[in-house]
N, C-alpha and C positions, 0 to 999 in steps of 0.2 A: 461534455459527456459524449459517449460512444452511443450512436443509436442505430438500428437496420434503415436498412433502403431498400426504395424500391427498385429495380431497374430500369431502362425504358424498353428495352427487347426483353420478357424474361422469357421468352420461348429460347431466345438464342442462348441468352446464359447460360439458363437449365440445361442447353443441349438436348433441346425436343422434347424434354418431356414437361409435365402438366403438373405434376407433384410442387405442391405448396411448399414452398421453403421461407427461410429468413434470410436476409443478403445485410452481410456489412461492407465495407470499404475494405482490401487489400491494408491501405496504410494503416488503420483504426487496428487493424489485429496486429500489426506487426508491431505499432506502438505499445500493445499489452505483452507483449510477448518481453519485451524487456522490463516489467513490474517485479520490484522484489518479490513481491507476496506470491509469484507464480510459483517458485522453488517451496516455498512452502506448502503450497500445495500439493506439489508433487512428494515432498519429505510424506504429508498426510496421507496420501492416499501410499506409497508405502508403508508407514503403518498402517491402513487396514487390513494390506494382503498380510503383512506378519502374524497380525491380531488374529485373521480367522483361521491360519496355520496352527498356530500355537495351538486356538481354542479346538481344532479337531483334533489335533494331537493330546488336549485336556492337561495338558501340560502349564499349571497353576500360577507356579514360578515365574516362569516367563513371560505369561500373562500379567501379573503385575508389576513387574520390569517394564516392560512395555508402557503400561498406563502409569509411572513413575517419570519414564522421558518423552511422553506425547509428544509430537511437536505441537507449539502455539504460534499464530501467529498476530501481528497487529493493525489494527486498521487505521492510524494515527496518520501515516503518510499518504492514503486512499482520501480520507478526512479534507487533509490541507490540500490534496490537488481538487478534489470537488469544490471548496468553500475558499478560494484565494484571500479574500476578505471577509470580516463579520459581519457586513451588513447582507451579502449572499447567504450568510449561513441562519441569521436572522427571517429572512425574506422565504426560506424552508424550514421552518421552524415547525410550521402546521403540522404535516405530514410525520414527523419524529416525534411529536405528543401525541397525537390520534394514537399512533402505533404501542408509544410505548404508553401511555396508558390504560389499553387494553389487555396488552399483555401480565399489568402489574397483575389484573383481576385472574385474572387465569391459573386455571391446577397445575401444578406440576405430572409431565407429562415423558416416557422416553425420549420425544422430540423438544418439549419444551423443558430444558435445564433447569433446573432451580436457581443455576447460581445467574441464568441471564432472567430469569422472572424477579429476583428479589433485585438486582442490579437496575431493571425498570421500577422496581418500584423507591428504591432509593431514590434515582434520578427526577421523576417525577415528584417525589415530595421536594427535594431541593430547590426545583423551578417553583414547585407553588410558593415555597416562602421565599425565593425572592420575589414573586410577583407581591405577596402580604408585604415586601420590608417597603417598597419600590411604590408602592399604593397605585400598578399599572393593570389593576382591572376596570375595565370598562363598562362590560356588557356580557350580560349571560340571559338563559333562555333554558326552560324546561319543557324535553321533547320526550315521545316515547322512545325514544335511540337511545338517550342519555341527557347532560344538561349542559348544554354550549358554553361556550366560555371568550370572551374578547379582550386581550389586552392591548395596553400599546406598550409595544419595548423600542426606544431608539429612533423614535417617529416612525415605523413600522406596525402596522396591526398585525396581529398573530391569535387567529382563530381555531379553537380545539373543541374536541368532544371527550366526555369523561363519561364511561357507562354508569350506570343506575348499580347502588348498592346492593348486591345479591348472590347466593350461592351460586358458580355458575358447574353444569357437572362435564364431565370430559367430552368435549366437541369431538366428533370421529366425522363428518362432513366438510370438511377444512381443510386442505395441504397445507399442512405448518412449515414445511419444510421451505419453501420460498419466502413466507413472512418470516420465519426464524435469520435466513438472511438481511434481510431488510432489519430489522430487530437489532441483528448486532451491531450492524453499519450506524443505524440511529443511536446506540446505547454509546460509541464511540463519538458521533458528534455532539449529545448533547451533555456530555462529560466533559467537553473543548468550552459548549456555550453557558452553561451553570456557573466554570471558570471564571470566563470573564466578568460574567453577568454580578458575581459576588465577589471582584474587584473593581468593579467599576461603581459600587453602591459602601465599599468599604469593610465588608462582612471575611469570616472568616470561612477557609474553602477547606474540609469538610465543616458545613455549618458548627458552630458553637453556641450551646445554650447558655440563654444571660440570665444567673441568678440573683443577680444584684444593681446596682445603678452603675457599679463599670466593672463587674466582675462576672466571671466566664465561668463554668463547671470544669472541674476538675475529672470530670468521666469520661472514661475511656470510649471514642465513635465506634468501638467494635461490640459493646457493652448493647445486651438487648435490651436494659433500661433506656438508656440512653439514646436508642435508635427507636424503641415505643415513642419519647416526648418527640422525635422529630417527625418523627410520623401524623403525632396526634396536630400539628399547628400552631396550638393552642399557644406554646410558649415563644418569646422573640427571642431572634436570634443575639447574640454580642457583634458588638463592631471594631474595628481597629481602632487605636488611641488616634483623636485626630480628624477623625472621619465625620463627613460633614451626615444630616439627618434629611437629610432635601433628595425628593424623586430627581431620579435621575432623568426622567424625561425632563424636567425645568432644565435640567442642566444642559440639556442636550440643545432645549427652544435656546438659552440664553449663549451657548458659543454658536448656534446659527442665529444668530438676529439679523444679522447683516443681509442674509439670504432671502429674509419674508420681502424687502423691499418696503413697498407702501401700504401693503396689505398689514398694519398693523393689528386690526380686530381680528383676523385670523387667530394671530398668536396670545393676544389679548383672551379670547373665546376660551383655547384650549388650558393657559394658565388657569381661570377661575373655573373651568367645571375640572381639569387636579384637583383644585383646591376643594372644590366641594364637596368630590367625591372621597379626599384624605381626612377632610371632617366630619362625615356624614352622620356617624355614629359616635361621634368621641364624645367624652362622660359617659358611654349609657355600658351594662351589666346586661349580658345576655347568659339564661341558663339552658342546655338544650337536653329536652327529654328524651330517654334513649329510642326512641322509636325516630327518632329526627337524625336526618342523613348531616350527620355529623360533619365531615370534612366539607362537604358544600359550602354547610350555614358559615363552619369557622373561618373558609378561605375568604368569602364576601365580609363577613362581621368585619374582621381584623383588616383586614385591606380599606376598609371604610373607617376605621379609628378604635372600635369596639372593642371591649372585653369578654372575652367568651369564656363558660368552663360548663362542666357536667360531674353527675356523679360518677367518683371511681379517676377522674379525669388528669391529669399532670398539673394543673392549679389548683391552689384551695380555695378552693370556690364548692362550699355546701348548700344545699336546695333551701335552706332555712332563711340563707344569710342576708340582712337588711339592705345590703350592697346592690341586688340582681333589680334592674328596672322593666325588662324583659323578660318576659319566661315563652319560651316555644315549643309548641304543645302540637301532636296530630292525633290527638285523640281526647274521647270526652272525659273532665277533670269531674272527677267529686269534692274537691275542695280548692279554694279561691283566695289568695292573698291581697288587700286590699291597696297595699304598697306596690305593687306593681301588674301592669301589663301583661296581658295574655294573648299571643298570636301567633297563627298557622306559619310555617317555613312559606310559602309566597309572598308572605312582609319583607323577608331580608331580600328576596329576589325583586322584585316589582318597586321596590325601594330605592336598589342602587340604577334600574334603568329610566325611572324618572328623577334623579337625582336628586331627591326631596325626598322629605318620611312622610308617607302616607297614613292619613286614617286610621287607627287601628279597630275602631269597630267596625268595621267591612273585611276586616282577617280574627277577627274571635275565634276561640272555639263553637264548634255546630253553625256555626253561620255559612251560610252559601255564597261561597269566593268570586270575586269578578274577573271578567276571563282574563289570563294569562296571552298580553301579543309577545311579539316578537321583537326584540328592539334591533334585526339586522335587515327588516323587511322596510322598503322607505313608498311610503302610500303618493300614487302615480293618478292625476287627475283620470276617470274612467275607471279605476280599478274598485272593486266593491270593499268599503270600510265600512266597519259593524257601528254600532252609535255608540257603543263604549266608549270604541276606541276613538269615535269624532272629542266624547266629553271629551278625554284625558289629551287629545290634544287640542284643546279648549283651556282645559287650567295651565298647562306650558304656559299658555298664550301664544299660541301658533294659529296661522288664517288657515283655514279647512273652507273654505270659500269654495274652493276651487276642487273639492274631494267632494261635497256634494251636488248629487244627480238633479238638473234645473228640468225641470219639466217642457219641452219642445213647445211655442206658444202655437196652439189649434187654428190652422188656416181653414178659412171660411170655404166650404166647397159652391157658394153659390156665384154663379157667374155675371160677373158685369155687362153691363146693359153695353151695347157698342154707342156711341153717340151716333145722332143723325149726321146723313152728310149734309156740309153746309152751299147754300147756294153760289154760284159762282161770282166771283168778284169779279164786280165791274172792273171794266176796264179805264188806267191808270193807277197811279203809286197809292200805294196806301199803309199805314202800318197797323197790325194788330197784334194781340195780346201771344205771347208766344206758349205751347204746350207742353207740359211734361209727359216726355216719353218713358215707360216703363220697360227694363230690362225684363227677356224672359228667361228666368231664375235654372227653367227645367234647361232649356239649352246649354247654359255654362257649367250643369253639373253632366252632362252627357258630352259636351267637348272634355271638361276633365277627365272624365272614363276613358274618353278615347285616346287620349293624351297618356294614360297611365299605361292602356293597355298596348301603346305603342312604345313605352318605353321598356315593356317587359319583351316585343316581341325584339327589342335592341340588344339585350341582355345575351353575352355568351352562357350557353349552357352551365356551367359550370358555378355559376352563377346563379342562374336562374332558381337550379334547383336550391340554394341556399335560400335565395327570396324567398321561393312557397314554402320553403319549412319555417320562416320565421309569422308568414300570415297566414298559419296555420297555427300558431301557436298562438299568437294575436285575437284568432276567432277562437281557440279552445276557452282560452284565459274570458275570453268576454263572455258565452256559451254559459261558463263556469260560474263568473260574478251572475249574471241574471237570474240562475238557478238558485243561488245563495239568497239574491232578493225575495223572488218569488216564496221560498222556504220562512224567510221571516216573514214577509208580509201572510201568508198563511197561517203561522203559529201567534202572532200579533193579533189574526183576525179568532182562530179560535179562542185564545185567551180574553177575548173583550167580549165575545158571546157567552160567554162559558155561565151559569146561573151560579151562584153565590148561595153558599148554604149559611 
């Protein structure tokens, strides 16, 4: 890519003056200067000056002549020079979900298009069901930003955020006009990776819904029925005749094997939690009440094996039906089916990140939920862990040995008697009993200080300043965990005096 620079004179560059500028390379522009897409540019901005003629002139005609031969232009060849390969285009993947699934939630705006709002939201539903076909969800997390998301595509992690379900009303704090660039550039690349992505798992590219055991819908992808069931998840896609049913990640461990070398549990590890994570849920009937953030629950259900529907829903799947083992509820029920399960949306969450089904009478309705971690945060001997989260990785069966705080053993302040001196030895050979000498402890922790403190006064500048910001963050982080302890062991102490009515 093209980026600014700094100079190393910018007084002389500038030619004296002090005005902040942006500096590229001579050659950097001269290389853009021959991009097709430059002439198109300029065609555009031609027609704006036409555009605001006409429209002072109020002359109608020509104004819709005009919006008749817009120039368009394409970002396809912008695309393949940024991404030479797919596993670069893979490797930015992040950045083109965040973005565009932001954008799907968003009003239509004079700067934000409809037809690039509905475009993000096509795109992103296609990525989610080939993550559901691919069963490459990993890991996700309920934050107040939104609810994270982790896959692996290609031996690659690919981390996203998807905003919380809700009206949102017209943002006027925002220059959309720069993310509406960014926007289209991503809605072009990830139109290239959706491509691949559901040829490389055997799917049809605009998805095709399966009504049958090898039969396709006959409805038209421009049909808004048709584009509601893609929308909703609920349904699986059809596959090409032929096409195998196996994650593409196995497929991907199995033509690198050769690569892992000796480390076979590596790859050993990551087949069987696929695997456990593609069966996690399979037999079970999940029904989801509408107060339940629908597309969340169904992207995990179905990616873990699961059947999902609701009322109203694109499956027949009714609230009655003897079928549902599951029922997901966020609110209090007045009535209770004896045939199945009843649990809060942080079941299917907390579920897929300890790879096992959890309890469910600890996610009931009215019951009070155990906290919610993080499965992208990895707990660092020193750093303060809640006891929850010591239990739950206790049932893993993982050693936390080493995460909890050993209490420093209490040195005696009282001081040792010196021994006497002993009288002198006669004179001649003699042998005696030999002494244990005692290191003192304080001296070798004050040579190391000094030792530290001369290694920093070694340090170029440049440098330096990077050290003290990182043990600065070092003593914030520690500061922080103490304040965390002291907070529990406070609420621990008032809870245990508390009198008991």
């Amino acid at each position: 890519g093209i980026y600014p620079h700094e100079p190393a004179h910018k007084k002389k560059v500038n030619k004296g003056s002090t005005e902040n500028r942006v500096w590229y390379y001579r050659k950097d522009i001269n290389f853009l200067a021959h991009e097709p897409i430059i002439n198109k540019f300029r065609d555009h901005k031609v027609f704006l000056r036409k555009l605001n003629h006409y429209k002072a002139k109020k002359n109608e005609s020509k104004v819709e002549k005009l919006y008749a031969n817009k120039p368009e232009y394409s970002l396809d060849r912008v695309v393949k020079e940024r991404y030479p390969t797919f596993g670069s285009a893979i490797r930015d993947l992040d950045d083109a979900l965040c973005l565009c699934f932001v954008f799907a939630t968003l009003p239509h705006t004079r700067i934000l298009k409809e037809g690039l709002i509905d475009s993000c939201r096509r795109l992103t539903s296609e990525f989610m069901h080939y993550v559901i076909e691919a069963h490459a969800l990993k890991n996700t997390f309920i934050s107040i930003k939104g609810i994270y998301y982790q896959a692996e595509i290609c031996g690659e992690k690919v981390t996203w955020i998807v905003p919380h379900e809700r009206g949102l009303p017209h943002v006027t704090d925002v220059d959309f006009t720069v993310m509406v660039t960014f926007a289209e550039f991503y809605v072009a690349m990830l139109g290239f990776v959706n491509f691949r992505l559901y040829q490389m798992i055997g799917l049809y590219y605009p998805p095709q819904i399966q009504t049958g055991q090898n039969s396709i819908t006959t409805e038209d992808p421009n049909e808004e029925d048709h584009i509601e069931k893609v929308y909703s998840l609920a349904r699986p896609l059809a596959r090409r005749a032929g096409a195998e049913n196996d994650n593409d990640d196995e497929a991907f461990f199995n033509e690198n094997f050769e690569t892992f070398g000796d480390d076979d549990n590596v790859l050993a590890e990551q087949l069987k939690e696929s695997k456990t994570i593609k069966t996690l849920f399979k037999g079970l009937v999940f029904f989801l009440n509408r107060e339940t953030p629908k597309e969340a629950l169904t992207l995990i259900i179905r990616n873990c094996g699961g059947v999902v529907g609701w009322s109203g829903g694109p499956t027949a799947l009714e609230e009655t039906s003897r079928t549902i083992t599951h029922h997901v509820v966020d609110r209090p029920m007045s009535k209770f089916d004896v045939n199945r399960r009843y649990v809060q949306p942080q079941w299917i969450f907390d579920c897929l990140n300890a790879r096992r089904k959890l309890p469910c009478e600890k996610y009931m309705p009215g019951v009070q939920l155990p906290p919610h971690f993080s499965p992208f945060t990895k707990e660092k001997p020193g750093d303060y862990v809640p006891m929850e989260r010591l239990e739950e990785l206790r049932s893993l069966g993982q050693d936390v040995s080493a995460l909890i705080d050993n209490e420093p053993p209490s040195v005696s302040t009282s001081k040792t008697k010196k021994p006497k001196k002993m009288e002198e030895e006669k004179k001649g050979m003699r042998v005696t009993l030999g002494k244990m000498h005692t290191k003192n402890k304080q001296l070798e922790i004050n040579q190391q200080h000094a030792d530290v403190k001369m290694r920093e006064m070694m340090m170029p500048k440049k440098h330096k300043r990077v050290y003290h910001s990182i043990r600065q963050k070092m003593k914030k982080d520690k500061s922080e965990g103490l304040k965390l302890k002291e907070k529990r062991a406070k609420i621990q102490g008032t809870s245990d005096t508390a009198p008991v009515g």
